[in-house]
C-alpha positions as a Markdown table, in Angstrom:
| # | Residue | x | y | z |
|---|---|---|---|---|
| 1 | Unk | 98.7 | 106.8 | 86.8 |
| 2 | Unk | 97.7 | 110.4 | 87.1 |
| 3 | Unk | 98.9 | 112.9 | 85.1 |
| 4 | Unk | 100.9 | 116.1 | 85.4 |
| 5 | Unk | 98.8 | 118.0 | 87.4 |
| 6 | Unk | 98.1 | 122.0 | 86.4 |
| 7 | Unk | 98.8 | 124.7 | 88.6 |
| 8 | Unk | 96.0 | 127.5 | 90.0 |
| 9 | Unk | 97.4 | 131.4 | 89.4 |
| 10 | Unk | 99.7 | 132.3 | 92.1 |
| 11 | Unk | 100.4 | 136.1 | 93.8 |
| 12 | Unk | 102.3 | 138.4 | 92.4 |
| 13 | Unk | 105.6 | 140.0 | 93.8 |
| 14 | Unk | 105.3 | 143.3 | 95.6 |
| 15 | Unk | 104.7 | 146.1 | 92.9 |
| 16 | Unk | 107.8 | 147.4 | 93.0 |
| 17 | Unk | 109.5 | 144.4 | 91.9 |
| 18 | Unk | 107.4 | 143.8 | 88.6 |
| 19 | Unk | 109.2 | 145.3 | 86.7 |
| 20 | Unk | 112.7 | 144.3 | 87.4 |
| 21 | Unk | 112.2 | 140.9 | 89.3 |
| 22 | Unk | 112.3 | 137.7 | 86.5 |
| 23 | Unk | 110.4 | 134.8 | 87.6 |
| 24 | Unk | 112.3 | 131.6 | 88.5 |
| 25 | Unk | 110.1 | 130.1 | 85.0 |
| 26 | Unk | 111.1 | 126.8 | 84.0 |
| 27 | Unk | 111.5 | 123.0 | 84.5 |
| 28 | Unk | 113.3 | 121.7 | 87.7 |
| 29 | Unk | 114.0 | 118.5 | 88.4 |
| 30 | Unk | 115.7 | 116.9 | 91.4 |
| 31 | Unk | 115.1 | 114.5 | 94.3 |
| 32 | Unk | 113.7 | 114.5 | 98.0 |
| 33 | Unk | 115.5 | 112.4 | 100.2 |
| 34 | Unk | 114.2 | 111.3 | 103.8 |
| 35 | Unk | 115.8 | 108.9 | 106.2 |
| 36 | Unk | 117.6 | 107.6 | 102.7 |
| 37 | Unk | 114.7 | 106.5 | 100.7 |
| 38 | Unk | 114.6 | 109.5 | 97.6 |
| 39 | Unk | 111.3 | 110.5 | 95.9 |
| 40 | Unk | 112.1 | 111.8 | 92.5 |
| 41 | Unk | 110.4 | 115.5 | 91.9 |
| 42 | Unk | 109.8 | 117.8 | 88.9 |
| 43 | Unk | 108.4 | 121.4 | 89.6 |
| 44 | Unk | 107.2 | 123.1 | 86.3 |
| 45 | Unk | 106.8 | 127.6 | 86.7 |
| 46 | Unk | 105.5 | 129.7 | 84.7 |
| 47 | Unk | 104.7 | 133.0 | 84.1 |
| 48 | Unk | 100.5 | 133.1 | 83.0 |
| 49 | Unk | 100.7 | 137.1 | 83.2 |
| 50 | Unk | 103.5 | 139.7 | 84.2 |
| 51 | Unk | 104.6 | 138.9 | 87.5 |
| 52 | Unk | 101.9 | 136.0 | 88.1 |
| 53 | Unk | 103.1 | 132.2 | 88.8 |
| 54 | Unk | 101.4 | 128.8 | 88.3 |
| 55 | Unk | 103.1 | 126.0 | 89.4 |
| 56 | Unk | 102.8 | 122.3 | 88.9 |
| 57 | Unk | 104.6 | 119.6 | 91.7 |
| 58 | Unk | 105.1 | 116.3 | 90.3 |
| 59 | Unk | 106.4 | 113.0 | 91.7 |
| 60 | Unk | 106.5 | 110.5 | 89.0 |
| 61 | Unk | 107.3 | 107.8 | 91.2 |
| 62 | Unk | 104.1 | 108.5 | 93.1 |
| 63 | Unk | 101.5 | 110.4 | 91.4 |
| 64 | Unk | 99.2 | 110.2 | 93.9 |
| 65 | Unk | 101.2 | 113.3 | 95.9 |
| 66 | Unk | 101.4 | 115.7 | 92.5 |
| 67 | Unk | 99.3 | 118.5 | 93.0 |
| 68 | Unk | 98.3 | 122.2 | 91.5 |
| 69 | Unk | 100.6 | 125.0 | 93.1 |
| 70 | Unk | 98.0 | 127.1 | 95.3 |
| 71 | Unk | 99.1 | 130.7 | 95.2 |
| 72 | Unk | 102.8 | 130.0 | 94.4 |
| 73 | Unk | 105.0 | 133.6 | 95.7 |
| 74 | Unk | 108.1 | 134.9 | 94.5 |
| 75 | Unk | 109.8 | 137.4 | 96.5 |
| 76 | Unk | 113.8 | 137.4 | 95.3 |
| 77 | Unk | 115.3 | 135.2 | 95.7 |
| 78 | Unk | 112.2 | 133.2 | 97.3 |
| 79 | Unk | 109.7 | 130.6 | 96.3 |
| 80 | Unk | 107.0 | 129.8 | 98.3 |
| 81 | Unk | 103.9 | 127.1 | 97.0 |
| 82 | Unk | 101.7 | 124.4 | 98.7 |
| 83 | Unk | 98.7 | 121.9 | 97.4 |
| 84 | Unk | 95.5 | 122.7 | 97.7 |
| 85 | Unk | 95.0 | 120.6 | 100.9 |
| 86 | Unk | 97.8 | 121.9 | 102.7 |
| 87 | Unk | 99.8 | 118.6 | 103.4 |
| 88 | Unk | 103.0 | 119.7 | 101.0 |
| 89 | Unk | 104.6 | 122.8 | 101.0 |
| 90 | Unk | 107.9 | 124.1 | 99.2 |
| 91 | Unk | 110.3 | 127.2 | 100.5 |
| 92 | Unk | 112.9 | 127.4 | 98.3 |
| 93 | Unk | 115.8 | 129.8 | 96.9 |
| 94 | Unk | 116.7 | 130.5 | 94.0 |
| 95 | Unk | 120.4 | 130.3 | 93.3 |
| 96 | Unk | 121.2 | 130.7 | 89.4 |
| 97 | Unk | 119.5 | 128.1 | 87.8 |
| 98 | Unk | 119.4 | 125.9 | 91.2 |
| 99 | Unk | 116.5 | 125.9 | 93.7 |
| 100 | Unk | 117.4 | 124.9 | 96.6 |
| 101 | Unk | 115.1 | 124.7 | 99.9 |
| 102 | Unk | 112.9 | 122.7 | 102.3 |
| 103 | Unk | 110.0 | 120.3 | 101.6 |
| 104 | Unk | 107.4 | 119.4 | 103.8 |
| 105 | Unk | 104.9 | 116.7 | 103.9 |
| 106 | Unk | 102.8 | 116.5 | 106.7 |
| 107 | Unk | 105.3 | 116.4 | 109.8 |
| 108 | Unk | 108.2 | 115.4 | 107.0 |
| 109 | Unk | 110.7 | 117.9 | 106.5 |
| 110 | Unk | 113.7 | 117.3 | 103.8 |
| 111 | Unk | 116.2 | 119.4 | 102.1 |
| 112 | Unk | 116.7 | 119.4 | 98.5 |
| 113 | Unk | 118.2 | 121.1 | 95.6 |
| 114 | Unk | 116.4 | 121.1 | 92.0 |
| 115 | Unk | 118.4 | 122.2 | 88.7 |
| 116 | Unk | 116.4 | 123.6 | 86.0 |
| 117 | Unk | 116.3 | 121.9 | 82.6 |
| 118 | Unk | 114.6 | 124.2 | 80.1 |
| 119 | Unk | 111.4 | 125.7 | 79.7 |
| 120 | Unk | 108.5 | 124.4 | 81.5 |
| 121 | Unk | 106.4 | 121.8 | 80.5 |
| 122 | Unk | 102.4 | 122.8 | 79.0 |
| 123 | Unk | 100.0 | 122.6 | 81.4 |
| 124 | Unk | 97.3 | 119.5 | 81.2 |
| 125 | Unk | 94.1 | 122.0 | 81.0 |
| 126 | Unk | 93.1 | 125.3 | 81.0 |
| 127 | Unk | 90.7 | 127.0 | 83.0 |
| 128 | Unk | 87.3 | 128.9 | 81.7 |
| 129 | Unk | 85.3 | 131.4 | 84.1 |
| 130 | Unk | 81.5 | 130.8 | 83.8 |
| 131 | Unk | 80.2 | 133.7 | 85.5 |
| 132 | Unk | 76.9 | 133.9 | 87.3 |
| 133 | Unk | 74.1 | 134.6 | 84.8 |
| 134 | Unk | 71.3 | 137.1 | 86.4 |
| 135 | Unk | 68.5 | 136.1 | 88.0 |
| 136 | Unk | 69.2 | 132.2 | 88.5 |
| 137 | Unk | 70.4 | 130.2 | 91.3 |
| 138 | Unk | 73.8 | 128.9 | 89.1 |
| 139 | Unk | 77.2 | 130.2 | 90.8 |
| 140 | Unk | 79.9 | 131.3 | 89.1 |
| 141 | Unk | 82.2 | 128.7 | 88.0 |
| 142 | Unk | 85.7 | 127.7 | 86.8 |
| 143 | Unk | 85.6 | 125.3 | 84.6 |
| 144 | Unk | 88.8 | 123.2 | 83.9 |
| 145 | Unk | 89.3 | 122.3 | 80.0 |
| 146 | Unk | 91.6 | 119.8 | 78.8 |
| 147 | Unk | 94.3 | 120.9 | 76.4 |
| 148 | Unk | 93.7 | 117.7 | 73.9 |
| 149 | Unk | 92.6 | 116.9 | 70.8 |
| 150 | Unk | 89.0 | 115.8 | 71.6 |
| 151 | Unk | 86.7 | 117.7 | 70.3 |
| 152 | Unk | 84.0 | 116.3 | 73.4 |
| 153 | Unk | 85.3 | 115.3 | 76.8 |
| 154 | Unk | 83.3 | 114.0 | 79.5 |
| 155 | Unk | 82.3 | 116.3 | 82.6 |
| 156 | Unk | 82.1 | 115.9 | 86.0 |
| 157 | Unk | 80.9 | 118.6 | 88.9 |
| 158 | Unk | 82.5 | 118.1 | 92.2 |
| 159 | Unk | 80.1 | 119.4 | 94.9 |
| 160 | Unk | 82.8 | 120.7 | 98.3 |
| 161 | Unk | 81.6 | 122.3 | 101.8 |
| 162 | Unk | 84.3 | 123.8 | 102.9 |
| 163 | Unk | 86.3 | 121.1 | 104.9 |
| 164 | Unk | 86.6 | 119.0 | 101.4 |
| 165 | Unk | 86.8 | 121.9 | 98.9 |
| 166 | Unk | 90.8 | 121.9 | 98.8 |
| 167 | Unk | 90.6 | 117.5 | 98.2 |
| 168 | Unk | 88.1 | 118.8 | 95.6 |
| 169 | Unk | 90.3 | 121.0 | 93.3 |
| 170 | Unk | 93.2 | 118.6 | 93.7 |
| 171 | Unk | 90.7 | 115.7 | 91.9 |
| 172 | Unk | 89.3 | 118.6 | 89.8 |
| 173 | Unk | 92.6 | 119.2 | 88.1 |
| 174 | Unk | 93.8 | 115.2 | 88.2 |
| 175 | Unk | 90.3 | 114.4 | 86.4 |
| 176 | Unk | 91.2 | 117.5 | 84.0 |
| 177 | Unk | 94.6 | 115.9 | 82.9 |
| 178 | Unk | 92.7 | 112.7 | 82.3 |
| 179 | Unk | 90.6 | 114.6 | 80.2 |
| 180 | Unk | 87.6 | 115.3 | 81.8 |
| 181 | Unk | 85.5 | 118.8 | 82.1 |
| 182 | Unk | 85.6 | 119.5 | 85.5 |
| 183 | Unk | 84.2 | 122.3 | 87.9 |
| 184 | Unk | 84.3 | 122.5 | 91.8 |
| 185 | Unk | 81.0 | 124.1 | 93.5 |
| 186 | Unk | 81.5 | 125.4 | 96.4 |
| 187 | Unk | 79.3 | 124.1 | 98.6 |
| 188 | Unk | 77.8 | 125.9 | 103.0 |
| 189 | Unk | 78.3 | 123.2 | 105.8 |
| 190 | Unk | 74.8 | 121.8 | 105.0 |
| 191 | Unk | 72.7 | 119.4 | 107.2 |
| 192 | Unk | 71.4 | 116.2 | 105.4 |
| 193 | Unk | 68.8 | 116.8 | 103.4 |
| 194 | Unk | 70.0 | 119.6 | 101.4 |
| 195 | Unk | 66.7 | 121.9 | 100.5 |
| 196 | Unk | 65.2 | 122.5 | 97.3 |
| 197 | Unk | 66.8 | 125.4 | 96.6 |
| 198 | Unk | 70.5 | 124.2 | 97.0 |
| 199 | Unk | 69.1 | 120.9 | 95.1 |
| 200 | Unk | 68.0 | 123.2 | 92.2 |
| 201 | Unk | 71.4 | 124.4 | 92.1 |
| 202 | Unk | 73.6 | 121.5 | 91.5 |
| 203 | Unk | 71.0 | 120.7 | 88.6 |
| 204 | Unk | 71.4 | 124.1 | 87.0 |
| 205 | Unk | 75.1 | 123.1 | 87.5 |
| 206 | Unk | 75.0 | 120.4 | 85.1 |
| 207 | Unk | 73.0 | 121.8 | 82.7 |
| 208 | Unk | 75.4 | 124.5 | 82.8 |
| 209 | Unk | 78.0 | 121.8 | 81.6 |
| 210 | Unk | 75.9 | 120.5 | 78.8 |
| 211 | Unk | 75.4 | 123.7 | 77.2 |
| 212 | Unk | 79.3 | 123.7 | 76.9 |
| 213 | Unk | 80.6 | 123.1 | 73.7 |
| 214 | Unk | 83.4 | 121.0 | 74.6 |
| 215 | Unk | 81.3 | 118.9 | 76.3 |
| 216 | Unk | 79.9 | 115.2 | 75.7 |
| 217 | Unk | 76.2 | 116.1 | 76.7 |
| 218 | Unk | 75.6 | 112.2 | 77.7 |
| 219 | Unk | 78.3 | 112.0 | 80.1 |
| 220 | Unk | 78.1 | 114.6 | 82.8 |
| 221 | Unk | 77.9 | 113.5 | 86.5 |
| 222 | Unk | 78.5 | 114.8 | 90.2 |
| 223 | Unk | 81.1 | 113.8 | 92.5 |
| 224 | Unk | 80.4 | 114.8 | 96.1 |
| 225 | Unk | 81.7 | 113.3 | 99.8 |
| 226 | Unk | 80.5 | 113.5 | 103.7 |
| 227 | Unk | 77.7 | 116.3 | 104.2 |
| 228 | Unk | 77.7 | 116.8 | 100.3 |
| 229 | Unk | 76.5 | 114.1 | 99.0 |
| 230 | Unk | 72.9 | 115.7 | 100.1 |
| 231 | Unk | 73.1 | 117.4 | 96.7 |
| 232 | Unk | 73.0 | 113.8 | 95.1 |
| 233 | Unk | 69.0 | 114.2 | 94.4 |
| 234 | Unk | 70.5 | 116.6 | 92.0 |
| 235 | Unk | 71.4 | 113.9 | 89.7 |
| 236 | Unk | 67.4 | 112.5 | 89.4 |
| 237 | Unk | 66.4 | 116.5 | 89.0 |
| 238 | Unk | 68.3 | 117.6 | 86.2 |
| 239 | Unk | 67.3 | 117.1 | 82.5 |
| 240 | Unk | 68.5 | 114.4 | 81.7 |
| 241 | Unk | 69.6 | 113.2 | 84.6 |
| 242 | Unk | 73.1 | 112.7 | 85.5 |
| 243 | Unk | 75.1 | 109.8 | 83.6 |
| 244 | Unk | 77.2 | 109.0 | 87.0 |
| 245 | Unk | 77.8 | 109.8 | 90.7 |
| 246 | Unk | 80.9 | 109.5 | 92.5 |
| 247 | Unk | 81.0 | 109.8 | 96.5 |
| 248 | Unk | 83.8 | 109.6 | 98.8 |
| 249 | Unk | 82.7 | 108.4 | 102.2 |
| 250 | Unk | 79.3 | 109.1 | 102.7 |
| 251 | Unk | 77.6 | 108.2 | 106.1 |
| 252 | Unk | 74.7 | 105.6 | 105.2 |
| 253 | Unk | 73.3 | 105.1 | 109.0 |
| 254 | Unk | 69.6 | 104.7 | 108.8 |
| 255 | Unk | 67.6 | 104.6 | 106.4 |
| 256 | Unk | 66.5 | 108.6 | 106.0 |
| 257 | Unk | 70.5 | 108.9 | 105.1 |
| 258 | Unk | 70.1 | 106.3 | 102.5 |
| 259 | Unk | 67.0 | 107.9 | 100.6 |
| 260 | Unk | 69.3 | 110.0 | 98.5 |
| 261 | Unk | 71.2 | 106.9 | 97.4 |
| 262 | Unk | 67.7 | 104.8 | 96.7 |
| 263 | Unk | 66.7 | 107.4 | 94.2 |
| 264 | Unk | 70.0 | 106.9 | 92.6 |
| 265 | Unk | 69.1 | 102.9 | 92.4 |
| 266 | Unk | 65.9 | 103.6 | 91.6 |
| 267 | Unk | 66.8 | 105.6 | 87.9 |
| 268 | Unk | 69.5 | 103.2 | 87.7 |
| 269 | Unk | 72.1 | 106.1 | 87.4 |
| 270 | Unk | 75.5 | 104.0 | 88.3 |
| 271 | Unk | 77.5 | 104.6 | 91.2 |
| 272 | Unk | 80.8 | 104.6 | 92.6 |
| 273 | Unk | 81.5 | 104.8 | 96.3 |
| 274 | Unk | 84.8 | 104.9 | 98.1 |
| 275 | Unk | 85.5 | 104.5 | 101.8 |
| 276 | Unk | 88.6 | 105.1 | 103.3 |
| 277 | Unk | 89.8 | 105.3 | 106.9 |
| 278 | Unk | 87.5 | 107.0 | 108.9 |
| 279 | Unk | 86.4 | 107.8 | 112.5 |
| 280 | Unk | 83.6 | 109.8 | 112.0 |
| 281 | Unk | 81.6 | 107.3 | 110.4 |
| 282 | Unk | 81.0 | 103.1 | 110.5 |
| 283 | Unk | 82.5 | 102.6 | 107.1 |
| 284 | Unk | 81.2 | 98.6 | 106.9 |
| 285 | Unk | 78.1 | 99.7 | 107.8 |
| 286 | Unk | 78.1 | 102.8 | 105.4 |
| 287 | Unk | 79.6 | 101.0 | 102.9 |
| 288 | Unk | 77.1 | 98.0 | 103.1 |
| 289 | Unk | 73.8 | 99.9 | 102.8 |
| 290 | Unk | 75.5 | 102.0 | 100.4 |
| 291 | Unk | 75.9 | 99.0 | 98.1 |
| 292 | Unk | 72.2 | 98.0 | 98.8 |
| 293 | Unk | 70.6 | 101.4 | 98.3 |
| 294 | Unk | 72.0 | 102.4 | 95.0 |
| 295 | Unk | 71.3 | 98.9 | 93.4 |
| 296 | Unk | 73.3 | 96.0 | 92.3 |
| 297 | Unk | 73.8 | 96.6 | 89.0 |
| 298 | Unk | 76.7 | 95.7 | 87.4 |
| 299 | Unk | 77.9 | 99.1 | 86.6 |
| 300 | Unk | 77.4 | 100.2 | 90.5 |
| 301 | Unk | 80.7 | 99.8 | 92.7 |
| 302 | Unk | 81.5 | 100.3 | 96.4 |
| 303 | Unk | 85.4 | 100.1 | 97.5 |
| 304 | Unk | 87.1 | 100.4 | 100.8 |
| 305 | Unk | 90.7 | 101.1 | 101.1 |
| 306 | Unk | 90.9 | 100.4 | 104.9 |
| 307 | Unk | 94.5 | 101.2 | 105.7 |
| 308 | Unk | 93.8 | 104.8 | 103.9 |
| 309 | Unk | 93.3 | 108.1 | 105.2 |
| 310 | Unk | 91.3 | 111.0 | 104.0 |
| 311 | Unk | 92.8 | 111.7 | 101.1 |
| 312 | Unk | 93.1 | 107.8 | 99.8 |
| 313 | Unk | 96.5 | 107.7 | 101.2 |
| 314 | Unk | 98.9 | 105.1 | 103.1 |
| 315 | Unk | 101.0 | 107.4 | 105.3 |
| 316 | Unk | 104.7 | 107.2 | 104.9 |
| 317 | Unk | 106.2 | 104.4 | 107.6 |
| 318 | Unk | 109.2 | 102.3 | 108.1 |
| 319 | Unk | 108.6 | 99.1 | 105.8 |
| 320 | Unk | 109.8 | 95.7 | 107.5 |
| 321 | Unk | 113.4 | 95.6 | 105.8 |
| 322 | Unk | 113.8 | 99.0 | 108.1 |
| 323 | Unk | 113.7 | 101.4 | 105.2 |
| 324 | Unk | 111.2 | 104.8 | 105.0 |
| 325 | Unk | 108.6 | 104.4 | 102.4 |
| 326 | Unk | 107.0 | 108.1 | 101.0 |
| 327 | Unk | 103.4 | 108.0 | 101.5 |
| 328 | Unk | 101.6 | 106.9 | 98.5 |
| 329 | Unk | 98.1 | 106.5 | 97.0 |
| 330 | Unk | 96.0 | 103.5 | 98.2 |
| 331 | Unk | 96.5 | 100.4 | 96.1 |
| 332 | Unk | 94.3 | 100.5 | 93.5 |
| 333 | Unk | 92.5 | 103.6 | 94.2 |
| 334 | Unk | 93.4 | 105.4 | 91.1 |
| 335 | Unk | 92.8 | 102.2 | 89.1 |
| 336 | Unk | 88.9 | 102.0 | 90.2 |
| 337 | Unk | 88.5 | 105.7 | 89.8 |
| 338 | Unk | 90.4 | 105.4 | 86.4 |
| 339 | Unk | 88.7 | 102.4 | 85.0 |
| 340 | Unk | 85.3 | 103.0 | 86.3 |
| 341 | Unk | 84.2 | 106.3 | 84.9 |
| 342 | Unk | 85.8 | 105.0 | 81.3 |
């Protein structure tokens, strides 16, 4: 299961409330109930700096909805926060040491009330700006550090354009409470191939990681999906070369799209590929030469969670016994992520 998920740094309240507004900080637990099935919730707030939130959603009984607060606001006596993708949102009030408010998932809207039990719980990670050094191609990063007692984690680079950036930081911080180094790079909407320069970059990128102390040297990969898994030459560039790749449906039509992936095969650098539900691409087919470009060695994997969506979700439907059943992650999809890069 995934862990408690982190929160990014929220907004603060207009500036004339600074001073006199206290945060709604603390631990709230509480239930979501829709069409009489309940989800059990906990919401953890806190205050990183004056007047600035982070806030962490979690569903224990479905993990695969948690998610990192983006850009939680307080205005008294309201709460507004959403995940990264957009797909759940929370408006709430705060009423003494109630909050009490909407939640919506998708289309879902459900009324709740959460009661706060203590002080928030510690976040899973912490975050580290790398800023841009001068005169190289490497972007400036944020770099997402567990809070454990390892002294080296793995690391992992998650290469975004901008249509799979928000999925991105949501797996960035879920890998982070697993306790893996993670960074997002923001990535243009690139045409397959990506070109040298872009290529270049995502190697500096890891490197970049290796040079971090808290870092296992030997274990630092890329995770891309769609148009960016162009970067994946990236992998074969950097020195040494990337320990693993992750994609998330890549297109695999011809054989020009499946170069990238060969490469892979070739330096026997293992890979896992998921597929889940989607138009824009023929995921057999994908899938298939997929598996046949980056090799068949043992360590190399392709799934496909066909009833999915996008986000390696089943959406929330009316089970046979005619009760409503929350959306929840794809059978094992967090297993094969989970077990595979350990």
């Amino acid at each position: 299961m995934l862990p408690v998920l982190a929160g990014l740094l929220g907004c603060s309240p207009d500036s004339g409330q600074q001073a006199t507004v206290a945060l709604p900080t603390g631990h709230y637990e509480g239930t979501v109930a829709y069409q009489g099935t309940e989800l059990t919730a906990s919401l953890d707030l806190r205050e990183v700096s004056p007047g600035r939130l982070e806030a962490d959603m979690r569903f224990p009984q479905e993990e695969g909805l948690s998610f990192a607060a983006e850009n939680p606001r307080y205005s008294e006596p309201q709460l507004l926060l959403s995940g990264p993708d957009g797909g759940i949102s929370v408006s709430a009030i705060r009423e003494g040491d109630f909050l009490r408010g909407v939640f919506t998932l998708d289309s879902i809207k459900a009324d709740f009330v959460w009661v706060r039990r203590g002080k928030a719980q510690p976040r899973a990670y912490q975050s580290k700006p790398l800023p841009a050094p001068a005169g190289t191609a490497l972007p400036a990063l944020t770099l997402l550090i567990p809070q454990d007692t390892l002294g080296r984690h793995p690391a992992v680079a998650l290469f975004a354009g901008p249509a799979t950036q928000p999925a991105a930081r949501r797996r960035a911080a879920q890998l982070a409470g697993q306790g893996f180094v993670t960074t997002v790079v923001a990535l243009p909407q690139v045409a397959l191939p990506a070109d040298s320069a872009m290529l270049q970059m995502a190697a500096q990128v890891l490197q970049a990681l290796r040079r971090e102390a808290t870092v296992d040297t030997m274990r630092v990969g890329m995770w891309a999906g769609g148009n960016a898994a162009s970067v994946v030459p990236a992998a074969v560039l950097a020195r040494p070369k990337a320990a693993f790749v992750v994609l998330e449906n890549v297109s695999v039509s011809s054989m020009e799209e499946a170069r990238p992936f060969q490469m892979l095969g070739r330096q026997r650098i293992p890979v896992l590929g998921l597929y889940a539900a989607d138009t824009s691409l023929n995921v057999k087919d994908s899938a298939r030469r997929l598996r046949n470009a980056a090799g068949r060695q043992r360590s190399t994997q392709v799934r496909i969670f066909p009833q999915a969506d996008a986000r390696f979700l089943l959406p929330g439907q009316i089970s046979p016994d005619g009760k409503w059943t929350w959306p929840a992650s794809a059978p094992g999809y967090v297993q094969a992520i989970s077990e595979w890069l350990k």
